[in-house]
N, C-alpha and C positions, 0 to 999 in steps of 0.2 A: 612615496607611500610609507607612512608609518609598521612600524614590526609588530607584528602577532606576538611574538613572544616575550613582551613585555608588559602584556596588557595595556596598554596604551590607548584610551579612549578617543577616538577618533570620529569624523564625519560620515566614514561609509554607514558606521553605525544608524546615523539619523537617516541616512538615506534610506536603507534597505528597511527600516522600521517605516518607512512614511511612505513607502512603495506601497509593503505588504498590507498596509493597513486601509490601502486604494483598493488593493485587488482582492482582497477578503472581503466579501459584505457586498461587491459594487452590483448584483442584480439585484439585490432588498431595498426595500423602501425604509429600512432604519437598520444600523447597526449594532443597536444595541446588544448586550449578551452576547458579545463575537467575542476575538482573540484581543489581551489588551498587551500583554507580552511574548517577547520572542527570543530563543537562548537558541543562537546559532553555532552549528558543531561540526564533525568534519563526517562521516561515513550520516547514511542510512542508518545504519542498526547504531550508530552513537547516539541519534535523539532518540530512538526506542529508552536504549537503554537509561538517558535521564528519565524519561516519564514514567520508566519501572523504578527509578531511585523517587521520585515525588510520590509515585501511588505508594511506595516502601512505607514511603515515613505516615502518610495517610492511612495504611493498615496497622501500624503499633501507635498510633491515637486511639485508634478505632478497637484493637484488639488487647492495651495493657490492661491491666488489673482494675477494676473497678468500669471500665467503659464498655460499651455496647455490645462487642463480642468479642469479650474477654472470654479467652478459652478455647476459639472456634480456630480451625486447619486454616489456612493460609491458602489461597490459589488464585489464579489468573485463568478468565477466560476468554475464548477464540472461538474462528470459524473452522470447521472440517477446510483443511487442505490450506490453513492461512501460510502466511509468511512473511515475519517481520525481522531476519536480520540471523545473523550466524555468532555474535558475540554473546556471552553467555544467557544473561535473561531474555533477549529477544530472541533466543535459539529454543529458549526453554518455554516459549510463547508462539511457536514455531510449528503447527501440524506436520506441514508438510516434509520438513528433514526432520523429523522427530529420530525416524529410523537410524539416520547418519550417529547422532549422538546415545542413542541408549545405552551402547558401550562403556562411555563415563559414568566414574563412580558420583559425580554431582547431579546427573541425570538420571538414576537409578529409581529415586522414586518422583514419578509421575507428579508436578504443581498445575498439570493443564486440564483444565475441562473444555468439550468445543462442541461445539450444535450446527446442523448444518445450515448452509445459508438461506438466509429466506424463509425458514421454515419456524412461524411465530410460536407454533404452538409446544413445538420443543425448545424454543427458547423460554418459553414460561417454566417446562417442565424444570429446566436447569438451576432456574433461583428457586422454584418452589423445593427441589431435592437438597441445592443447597442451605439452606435455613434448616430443614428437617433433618437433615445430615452434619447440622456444624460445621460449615466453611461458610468462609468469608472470599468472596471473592474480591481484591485490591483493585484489581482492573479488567475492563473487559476493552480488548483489542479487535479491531475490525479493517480490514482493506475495504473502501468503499466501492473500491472495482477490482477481484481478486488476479493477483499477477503471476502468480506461481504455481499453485494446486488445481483453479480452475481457470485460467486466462480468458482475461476478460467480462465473466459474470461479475456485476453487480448486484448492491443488495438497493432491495426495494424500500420507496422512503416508508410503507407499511412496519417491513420488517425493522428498519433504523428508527423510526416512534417507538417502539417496543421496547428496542434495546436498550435507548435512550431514558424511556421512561421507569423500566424495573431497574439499571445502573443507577438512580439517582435513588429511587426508593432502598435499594439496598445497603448505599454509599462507596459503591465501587466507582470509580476512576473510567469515564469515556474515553478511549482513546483513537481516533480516526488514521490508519495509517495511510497516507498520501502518496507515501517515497515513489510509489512506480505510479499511479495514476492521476497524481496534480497534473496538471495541464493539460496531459495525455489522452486522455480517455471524454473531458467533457469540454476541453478548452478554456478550462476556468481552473484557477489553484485548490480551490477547497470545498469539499461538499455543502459547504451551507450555498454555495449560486448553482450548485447541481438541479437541470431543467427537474421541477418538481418538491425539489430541498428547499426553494427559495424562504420558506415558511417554517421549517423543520428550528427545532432548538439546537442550538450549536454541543460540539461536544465539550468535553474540558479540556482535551487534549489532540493538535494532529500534527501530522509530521513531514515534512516536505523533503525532497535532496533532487531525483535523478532530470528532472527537468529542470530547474531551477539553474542546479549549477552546470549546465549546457552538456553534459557526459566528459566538461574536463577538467572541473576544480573540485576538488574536495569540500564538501557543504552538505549539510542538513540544517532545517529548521525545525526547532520545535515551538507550536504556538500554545500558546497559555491564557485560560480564560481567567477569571480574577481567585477563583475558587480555587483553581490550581496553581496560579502565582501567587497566590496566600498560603498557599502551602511548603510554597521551595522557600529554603534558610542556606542564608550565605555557610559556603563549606560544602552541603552537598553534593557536590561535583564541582570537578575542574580539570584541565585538560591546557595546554599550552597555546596549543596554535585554533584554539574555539574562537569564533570571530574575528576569523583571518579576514584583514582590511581586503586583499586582494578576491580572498573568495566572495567578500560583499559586495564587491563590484563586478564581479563573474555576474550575478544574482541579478545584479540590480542592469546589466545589459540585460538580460533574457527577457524580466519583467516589459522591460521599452518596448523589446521588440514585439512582444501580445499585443496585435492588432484585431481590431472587428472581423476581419478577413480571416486571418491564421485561425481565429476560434471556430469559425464557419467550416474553413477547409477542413480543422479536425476530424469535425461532426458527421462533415458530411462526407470526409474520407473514409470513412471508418464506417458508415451506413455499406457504403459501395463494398469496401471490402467484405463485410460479410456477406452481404448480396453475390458475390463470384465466387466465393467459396463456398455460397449455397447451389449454384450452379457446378461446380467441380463437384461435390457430392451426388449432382445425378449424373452427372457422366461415370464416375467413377463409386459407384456403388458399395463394391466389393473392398473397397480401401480407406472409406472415406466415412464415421462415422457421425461427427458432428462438426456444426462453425460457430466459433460461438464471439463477441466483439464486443465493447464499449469503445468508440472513439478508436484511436489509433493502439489500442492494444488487443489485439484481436490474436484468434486461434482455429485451425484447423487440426481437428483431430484425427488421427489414423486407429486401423485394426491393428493392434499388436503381433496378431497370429500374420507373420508375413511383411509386414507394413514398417517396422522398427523406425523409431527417430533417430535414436540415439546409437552410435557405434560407426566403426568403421566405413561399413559399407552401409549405414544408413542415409534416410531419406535429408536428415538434418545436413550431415556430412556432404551428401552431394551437390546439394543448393548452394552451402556454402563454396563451394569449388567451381562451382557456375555463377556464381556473382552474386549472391542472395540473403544479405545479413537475416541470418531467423538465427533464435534458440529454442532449446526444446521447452516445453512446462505441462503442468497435468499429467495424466498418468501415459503417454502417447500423443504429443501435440507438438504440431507447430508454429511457435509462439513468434508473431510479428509486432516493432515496434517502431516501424519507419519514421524519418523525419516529417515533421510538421508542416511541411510545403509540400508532401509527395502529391503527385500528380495521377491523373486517372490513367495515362498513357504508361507511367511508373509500375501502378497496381496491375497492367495489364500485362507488364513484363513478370513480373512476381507470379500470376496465374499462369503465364505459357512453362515458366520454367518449375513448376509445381507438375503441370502436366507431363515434360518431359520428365521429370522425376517417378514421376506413379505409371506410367508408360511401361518404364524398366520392368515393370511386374513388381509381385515376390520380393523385400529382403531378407534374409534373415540370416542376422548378426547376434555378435554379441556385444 
């Protein structure tokens, strides 16, 4: 295998370029307007952060002297409770650790505006205030199935027409984050074969990593429609080891293995799991306030008053010690991301050991 750190042009490259370009597009009956480039990178929040360096340079077109909104504030918009990455601009694009970073002084003043999800008629409000208020928004950032604030909610293809449609009126930057729900959540890599998206206009910008690179190579994608690959100019970023030969072939096993099966079982795993965490919430009334799922990323939420995720003696904590990969997400949740082949007999070990857990009564930690 040829070195990363030479830059070295190589074959994986065509490879993983001839994949992705199968499996973007493949329930539409044309391709057309899809992704025609792809700058592959190592973290998550690294292809954020190019597609805040492309939307950058598309806002000082947009905003030097003599141009469209010459003069207007600068800002990036998001969903209540998003989450695109901990290195600086995808942090600062970030609702949900907002709080972690306010402390820095480069965070100090607020570049985020966020509307909740789903909700069209505050998304209008948002362009309509910004125009009348002087900003420009650079990019609007969206989880197509939120992983962190709200686990597992989806936004509606209603609400993504909207978003889609005033982002391009505006000239702000589409940007679809993928990182936790490519494959996961609908069994397909990217919203535009999302059951109902089939039709939807693609974005300018989305972002791929935690399923892609299997959870053990360092990889992200970012795809690029032609509007925003005519936008990136050689020099704007660069990085060493970006389109590591090794990590394209990490990508390009995972890709093979998407079978018609694997994408059924997501689907339909992830039906079932909310369906038994709808059923632990009537057994468990007092502890158990919502379930909420897309595909294999699903969540059970608890009462905070008593109920704690997180902490020593919480309920996160003890599943873990009992055999139960969960993390926490949302403000009180228990966030599942099982593998791709789990089984109903699987799912039904995960509800008994939830029950033992919520059994215990009461926690309350710190």
């Amino acid at each position: 295998q040829v070195m990363a750190n030479i830059m070295t042009a190589n074959f994986s490259q065509k490879r993983i370029t001839e994949k992705l370009k199968k499996e973007i597009g493949h329930t539409r009956k044309s391709r057309d307007g899809l992704f025609t480039k792809f700058l592959c990178l190592n973290s998550g929040s690294e292809s954020v952060t190019v597609a805040a360096r492309i939307a950058d340079l598309n806002a000082k077109k947009l905003t030097d002297p003599g141009a469209r909104y010459h003069g207007r504030k600068i800002m990036m918009l998001s969903l209540k409770g998003s989450f695109h990455g901990r290195t600086e601009r995808p942090a600062m694009a970030s609702d949900s650790s907002a709080k972690s970073y306010q402390k820095l002084a480069s965070f100090r003043n607020s570049h985020l505006t966020t509307v909740e999800i789903n909700n069209i008629e505050s998304l209008r409000k948002v362009f309509k205030d910004a125009d009348e208020n002087q900003i420009f928004f650079e990019m609007m950032l969206m989880e197509p199935v939120m992983g962190e604030g709200n686990p597992g909610v989806g936004v509606t293809r209603e609400f993504y027409d909207e978003a889609r449609k005033l982002s391009r009126e505006h000239g702000a930057l589409l940007m679809m984050d993928s990182i936790q729900a490519g494959l996961r959540t609908q069994g397909v890599l990217s919203i535009v074969d999302y059951p109902g998206f089939e039709t939807a206009e693609a974005p300018d910008m989305e972002t791929y990593s935690k399923a892609v690179n299997a959870g053990q190579y360092p990889l992200s994608i970012l795809a690029l429609d032609d509007k925003a690959a005519a936008l990136y100019e050689t020099g704007l970023y660069g990085n060493t080891m970006t389109t590591n030969p090794r990590a394209l072939d990490v990508a390009c096993a995972v890709l093979d293995l998407v079978t018609p099966e694997l994408r059924k079982n997501i689907r339909e795993r992830g039906v079932e799991f909310v369906k038994k965490f709808q059923d632990l919430k009537k057994e468990f009334p007092d502890a158990i306030t919502d379930a909420t799922g897309t595909g294999l990323l699903c969540a059970l939420h608890l009462k905070p008053e008593g109920y704690k995720v997180v902490g020593v003696e919480g309920v996160e904590t003890w599943l873990r010690h009992n055999g139960i990969g969960v993390i926490h997400g949302g403000k009180n949740a228990l966030r599942f991301t099982p593998h791709f082949r789990i089984t109903s007999t699987e799912i039904d070990l995960v509800m008994e050991k939830i029950r033992q857990a919520l059994k215990r009564g009461p926690v309350y930690t710190k």
